[in-house]
N, C-alpha and C positions, 0 to 999 in steps of 0.2 A: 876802360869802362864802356865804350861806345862798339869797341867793338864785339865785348863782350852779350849786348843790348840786342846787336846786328845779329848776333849769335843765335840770342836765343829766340828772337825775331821768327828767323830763319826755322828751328827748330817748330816753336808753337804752328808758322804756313802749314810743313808739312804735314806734322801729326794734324793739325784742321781739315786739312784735302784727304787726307783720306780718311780719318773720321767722319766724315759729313759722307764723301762716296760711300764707304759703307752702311751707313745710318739709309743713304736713299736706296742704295741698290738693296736693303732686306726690307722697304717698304715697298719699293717697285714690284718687289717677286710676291711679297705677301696679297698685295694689290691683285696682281696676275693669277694667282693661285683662285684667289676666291671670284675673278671674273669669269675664268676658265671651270670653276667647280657648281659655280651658285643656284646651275639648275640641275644637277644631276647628283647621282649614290656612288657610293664606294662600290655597291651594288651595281649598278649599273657599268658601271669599269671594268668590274670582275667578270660581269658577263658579256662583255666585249672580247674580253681576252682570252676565253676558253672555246672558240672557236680560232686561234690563231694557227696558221698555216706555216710549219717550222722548215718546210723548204723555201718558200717564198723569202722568211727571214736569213735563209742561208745566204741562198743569192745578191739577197740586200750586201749582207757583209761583204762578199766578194769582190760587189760593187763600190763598198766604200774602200777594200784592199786598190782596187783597180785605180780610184780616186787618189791613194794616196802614193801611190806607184807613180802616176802623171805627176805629179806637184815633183817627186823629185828626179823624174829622168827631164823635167822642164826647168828645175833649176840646176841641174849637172847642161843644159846646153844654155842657159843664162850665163853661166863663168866661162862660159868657150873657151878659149887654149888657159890662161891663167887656173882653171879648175881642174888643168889634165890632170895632177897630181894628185887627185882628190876622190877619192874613192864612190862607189855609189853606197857603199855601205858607211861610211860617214856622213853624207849628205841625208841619209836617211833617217841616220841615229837623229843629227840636229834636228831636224825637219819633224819629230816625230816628237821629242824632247821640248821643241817651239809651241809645237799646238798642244801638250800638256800645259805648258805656264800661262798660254791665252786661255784653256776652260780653267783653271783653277788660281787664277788670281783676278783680281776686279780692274785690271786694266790689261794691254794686250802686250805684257814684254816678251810674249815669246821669239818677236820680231827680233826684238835687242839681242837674246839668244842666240838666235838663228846667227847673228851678224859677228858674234861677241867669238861666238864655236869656230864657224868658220873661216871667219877673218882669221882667227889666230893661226890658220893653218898654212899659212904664206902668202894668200892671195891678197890678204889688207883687210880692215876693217870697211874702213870707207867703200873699195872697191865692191866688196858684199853689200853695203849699202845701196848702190847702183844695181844691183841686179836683182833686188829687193825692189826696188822703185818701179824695173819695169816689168817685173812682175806681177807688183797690185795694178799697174797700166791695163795688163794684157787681161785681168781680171776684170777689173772698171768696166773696159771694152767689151768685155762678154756677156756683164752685167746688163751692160745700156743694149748690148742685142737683143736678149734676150725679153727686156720688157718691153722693146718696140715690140718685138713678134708679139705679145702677147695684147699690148695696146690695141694691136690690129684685130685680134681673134677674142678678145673679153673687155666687158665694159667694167672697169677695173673702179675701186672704193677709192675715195679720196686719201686714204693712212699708208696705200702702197706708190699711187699717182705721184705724191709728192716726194715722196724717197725715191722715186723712180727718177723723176726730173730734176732730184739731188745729184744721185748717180750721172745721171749726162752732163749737166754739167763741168762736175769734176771730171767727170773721161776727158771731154774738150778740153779742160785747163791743162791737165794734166800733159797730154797728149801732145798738144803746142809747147807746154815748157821745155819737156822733155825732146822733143823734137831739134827743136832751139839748140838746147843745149849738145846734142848730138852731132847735128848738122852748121850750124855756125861755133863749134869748141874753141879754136883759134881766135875770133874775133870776141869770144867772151874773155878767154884765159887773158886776152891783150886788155882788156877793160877791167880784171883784177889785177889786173899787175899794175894798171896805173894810178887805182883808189887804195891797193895794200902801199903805197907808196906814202900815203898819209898816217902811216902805223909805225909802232916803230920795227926793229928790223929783225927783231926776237918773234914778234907776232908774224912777218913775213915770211919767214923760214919754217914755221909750224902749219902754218894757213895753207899756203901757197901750194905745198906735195899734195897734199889730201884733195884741193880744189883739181888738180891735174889729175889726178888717181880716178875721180870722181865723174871725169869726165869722158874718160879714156874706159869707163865702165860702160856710161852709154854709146860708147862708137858698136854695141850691139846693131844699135838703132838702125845703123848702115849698112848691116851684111844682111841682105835679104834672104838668102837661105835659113838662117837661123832666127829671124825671122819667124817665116814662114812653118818651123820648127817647131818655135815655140807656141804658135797660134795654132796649129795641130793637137798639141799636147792641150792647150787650155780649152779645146774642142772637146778634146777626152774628160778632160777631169770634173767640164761643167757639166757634160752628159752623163757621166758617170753618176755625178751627185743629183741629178734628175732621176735619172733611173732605180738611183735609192729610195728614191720620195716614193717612187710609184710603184715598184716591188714590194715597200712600206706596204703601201693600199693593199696592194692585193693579199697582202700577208692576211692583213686584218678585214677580208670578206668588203673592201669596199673598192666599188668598180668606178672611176672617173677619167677623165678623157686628161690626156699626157697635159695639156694647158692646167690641171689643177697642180700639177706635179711642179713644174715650171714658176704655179703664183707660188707654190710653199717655197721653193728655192729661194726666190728673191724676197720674199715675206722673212724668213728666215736670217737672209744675208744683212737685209735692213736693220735684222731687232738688235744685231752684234753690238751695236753702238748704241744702244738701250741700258743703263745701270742696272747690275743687277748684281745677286749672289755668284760667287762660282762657280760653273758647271751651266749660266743661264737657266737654272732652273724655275720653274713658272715662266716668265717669259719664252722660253722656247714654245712647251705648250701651249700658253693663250695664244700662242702666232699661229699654230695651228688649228685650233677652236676657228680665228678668227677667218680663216681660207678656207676651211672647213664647211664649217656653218654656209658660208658664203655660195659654195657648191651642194645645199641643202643636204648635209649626212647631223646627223644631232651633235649637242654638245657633247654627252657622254663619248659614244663611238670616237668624235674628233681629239679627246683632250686623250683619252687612252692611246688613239695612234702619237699623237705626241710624245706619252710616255717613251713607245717604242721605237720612235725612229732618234729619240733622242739616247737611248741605249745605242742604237745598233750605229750612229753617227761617233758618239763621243767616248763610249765605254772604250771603244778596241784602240785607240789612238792612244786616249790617255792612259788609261793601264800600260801599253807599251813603254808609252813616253815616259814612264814613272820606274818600272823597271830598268831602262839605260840610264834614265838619272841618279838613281841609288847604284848602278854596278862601276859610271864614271864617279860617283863619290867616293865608294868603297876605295877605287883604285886611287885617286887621289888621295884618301885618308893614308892608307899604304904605302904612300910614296913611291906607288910604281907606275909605270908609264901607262896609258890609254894609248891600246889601238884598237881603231875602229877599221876593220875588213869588211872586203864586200861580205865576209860568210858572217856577220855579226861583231861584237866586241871580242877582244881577247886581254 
């Protein structure tokens, strides 16, 4: 009976967590909607958009093509030799099928995804995990550059200040953990082996591989070529995603100097962890109203460029990502084998 109790315990948390997440994320967005609409028309939207420039919009795409190119020729050199086996055209499938489950579900599994795909494919679940980690590392890092540079060059609102100096922080922690762990492995792995020693020997033998794997993931940390590789690529893929913001602009007739470009990036990268509907819808825009406005172009003009930078960001990714995940169903419902080639699925 108790465990029964324990059961359903268990049962009512979860359905409550995400009932109440979603209860807050379609008030947060409805919230958004109408801070970002409150002084402008549909009218005024519409005639934002009838002067839009369809080259400019091309380019944007190309730039977010180029964005998502980086993400995975940056994680084909995170799995170093363990990845040879692994194609770019699977790495990309995942990687593309990852950021569909983060816009369209209210928490971000697409990571678990990512780990879940590729793990299976020899290299370990765990090990993907590690190359996961310092990935969002070499992001963090980019992150915290980026709004120094801009700390220096704009007198920034306290709603980005503070998520900024969120960001640093965790770069630092992050940074030193993982460093730790990279560079002293031996003397950690010797310090689990002598606290799993108080466990019994079933939890030891299950523990113990995955803490090794895990670690031997960040011996990254120590080959400075790859390295240096990887901080290349995360050079590319944040400029890339600047340069969408700002080909944005010019799409839509508005001229501002590359630092507005730069505060919507990290405005943007902040609101991720904001409740919201799927797709971040309203919230992506009022992020943009709010940099917007900020750099003096009105509400109307700023919530319309939101509209489209929030197409021209998330339409081409997720429709992809949606497309591999129904033809890897298909073939799964089929019961025939998934391959993923560099030239696509077969």
């Amino acid at each position: 009976m108790a465990k029964i109790f324990r059961l359903f315990n268990d049962k009512l948390y979860i359905f409550l967590k995400h009932y109440i997440r979603l209860v807050l994320g379609i008030l947060i967005t409805i919230l958004a909607l109408y801070l970002g609409l409150r002084t402008t028309s549909i009218g005024e939207i519409t005639a934002a958009f009838s002067n839009t420039n369809f080259v400019f919009v091309f380019l944007a795409l190309l730039s977010v093509a180029v964005n998502t190119l980086g993400k995975m020729i940056r994680w084909k050199i995170l799995m170093s030799s363990r990845g040879r086996s692994i194609s770019m055209g699977k790495i990309l499938a995942s990687l593309l099928v990852g950021q569909m489950l983060n816009t369209l579900s209210f928490a971000r599994i697409g990571d678990v995804s990512r780990i879940y795909i590729i793990g299976s494919m020899g290299i370990g679940k765990v090990f993907t995990l590690s190359t996961l980690l310092v990935e969002k590392l070499l992001d963090t890092l980019a992150y915290t550059f980026l709004f120094l540079v801009l700390l220096l060059l704009v007198r920034l609102p306290d709603w980005i200040t503070q998520s900024g100096y969120t960001f640093l922080i965790i770069g630092c922690l992050l940074t030193i953990i993982l460093l730790i762990a990279a560079f002293r492995a031996k003397w950690i792995l010797t310090v689990i082996k002598a606290l799993l020693l108080l466990f019994p020997e079933k939890f030891q033998l299950y523990f113990l591989p995955r803490v090794q794997t895990a670690l031997e993931g960040l011996e990254l940390l120590k080959n400075i070529r790859e390295i240096w590789l990887s901080s290349f690529w995360s050079a590319i893929i944040w400029s890339a995603a600047i340069i969408t913001n700002h080909l944005a602009l010019i799409a839509m007739d508005i001229y501002l100097p590359i630092t507005a470009s730069i505060f919507l990036l990290l405005g943007l990268q902040a609101g991720i962890s904001i409740p919201s509907t799927p797709g971040r819808i309203g919230v992506f825009q009022y992020i943009c109203v709010l940099v917007l406005v900020f750099f003096g172009i009105s509400q109307a003009n700023a919530f319309s460029y939101g509209i489209l930078l929030h197409v021209l960001v998330l339409f081409p990714t997720t429709l992809s990502g949606l497309i591999i995940f129904w033809i890897l169903g298909r073939s799964k419902f089929r019961g025939k084998p998934i391959i993923v080639s560099d030239h696509g699925i077969e």
